[in-house]
C-alpha positions in Angstrom: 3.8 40.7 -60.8 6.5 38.2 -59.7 4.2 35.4 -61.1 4.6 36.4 -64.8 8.5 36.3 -64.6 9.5 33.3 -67.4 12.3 32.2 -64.7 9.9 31.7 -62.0 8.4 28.8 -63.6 8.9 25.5 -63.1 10.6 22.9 -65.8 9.0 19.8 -66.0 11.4 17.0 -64.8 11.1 14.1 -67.7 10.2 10.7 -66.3 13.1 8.2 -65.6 13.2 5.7 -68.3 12.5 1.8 -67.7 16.2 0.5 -67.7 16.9 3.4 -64.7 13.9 1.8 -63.0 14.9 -1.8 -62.9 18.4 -0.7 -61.6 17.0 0.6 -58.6 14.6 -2.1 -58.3 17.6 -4.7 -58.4 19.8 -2.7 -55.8 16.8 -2.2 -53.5 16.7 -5.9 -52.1 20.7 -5.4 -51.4 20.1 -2.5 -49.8 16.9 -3.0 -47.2 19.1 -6.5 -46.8 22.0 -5.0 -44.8 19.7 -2.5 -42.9 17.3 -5.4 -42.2 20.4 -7.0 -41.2 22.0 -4.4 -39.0 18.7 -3.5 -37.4 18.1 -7.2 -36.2 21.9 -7.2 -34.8 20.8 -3.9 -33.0 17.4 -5.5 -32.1 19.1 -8.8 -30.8 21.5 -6.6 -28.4 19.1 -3.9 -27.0 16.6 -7.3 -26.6 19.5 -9.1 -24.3 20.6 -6.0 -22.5 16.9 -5.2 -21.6 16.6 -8.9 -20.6 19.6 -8.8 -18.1 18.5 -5.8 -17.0 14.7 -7.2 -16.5 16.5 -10.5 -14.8 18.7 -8.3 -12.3 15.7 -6.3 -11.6 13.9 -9.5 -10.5 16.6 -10.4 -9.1 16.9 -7.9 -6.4 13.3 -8.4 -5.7 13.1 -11.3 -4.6 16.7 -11.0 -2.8 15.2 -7.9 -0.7 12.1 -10.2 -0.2 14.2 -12.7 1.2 16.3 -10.6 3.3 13.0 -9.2 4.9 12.1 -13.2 5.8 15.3 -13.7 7.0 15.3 -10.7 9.5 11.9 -11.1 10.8 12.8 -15.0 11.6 15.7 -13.2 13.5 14.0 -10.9 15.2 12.1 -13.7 16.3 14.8 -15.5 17.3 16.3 -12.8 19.4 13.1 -11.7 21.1 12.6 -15.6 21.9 16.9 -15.2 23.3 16.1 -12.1 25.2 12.3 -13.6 26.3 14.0 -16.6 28.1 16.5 -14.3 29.7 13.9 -12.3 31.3 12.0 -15.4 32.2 15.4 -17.2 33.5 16.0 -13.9 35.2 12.6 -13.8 36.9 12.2 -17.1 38.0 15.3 -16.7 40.1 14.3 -13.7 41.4 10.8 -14.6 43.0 12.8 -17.6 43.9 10.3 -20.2 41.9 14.1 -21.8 40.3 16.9 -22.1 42.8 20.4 -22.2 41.5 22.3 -22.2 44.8 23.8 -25.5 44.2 25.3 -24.5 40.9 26.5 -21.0 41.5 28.4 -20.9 37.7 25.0 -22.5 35.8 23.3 -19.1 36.1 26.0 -16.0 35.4 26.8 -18.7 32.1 23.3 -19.1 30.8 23.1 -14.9 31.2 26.4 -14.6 29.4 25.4 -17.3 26.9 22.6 -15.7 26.1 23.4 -11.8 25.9 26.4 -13.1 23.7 24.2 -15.4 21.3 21.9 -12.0 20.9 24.8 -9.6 20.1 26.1 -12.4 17.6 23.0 -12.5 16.1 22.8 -8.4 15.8 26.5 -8.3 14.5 25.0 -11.2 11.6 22.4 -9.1 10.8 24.1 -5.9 10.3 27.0 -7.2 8.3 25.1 -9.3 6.0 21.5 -8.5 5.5 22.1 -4.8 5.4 25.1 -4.7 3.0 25.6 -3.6 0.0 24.2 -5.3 -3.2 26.2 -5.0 -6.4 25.4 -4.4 -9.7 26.6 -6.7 -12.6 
């Protein structure tokens, strides 16, 4: 019933004349200009943050890569310190090496030793296991 109610229709809109179309024809360009504008600004910082971000990323890759070099060649290292004390050490003891004429060359090579491997533990800890910042 509600169809045939005279303020249910619709009035036709009229068309926009020509003059109203070329005005916002001419302020079109202006406009898409300063969005085109702002969005490459917007484009040009998201593109460099994402770029630092993609850089730092690598970054840290390749500086935990390295770190896990590093301390392997240091394991190395101190198994090879503690493999020629336990060599040094056996040697005497089946008495193959005799140090009896330098009673100080032995206790020093020990101490040399045990203090070159705790040096080399104290390296390790403080600086391949520290703390990387972020920019």
């Amino acid at each position: 019933m509600q169809e045939d109610d005279p303020r249910n229709e619709e009035v036709p809109q009229p068309l926009p004349s020509a003059s109203d179309v070329r005005k916002v024809v001419r302020r079109a360009p202006k406009e898409s200009g300063s969005k085109q504008s702002s969005f490459q600004n917007k484009f040009v910082v998201d593109a460099s943050r994402a770029e630092a971000e993609y850089t730092h990323i690598t970054g840290m890759k390749d500086h935990y890569r390295h770190k896990s070099l590093w301390s392997y060649f240091l394991m190395f290292l101190m198994f090879g310190l503690v493999a020629f004390q336990s060599f040094l050490l056996a040697m005497v003891g089946c008495n193959v090496w005799s140090f009896k004429d330098y009673k100080w060359l032995l206790p020093a090579l020990l101490v040399q030793n045990l203090a070159q491997v705790v040096g080399l533990a104290v390296f390790v800890v403080k600086s391949l296991f520290s703390e990387v910042k972020r920019p």
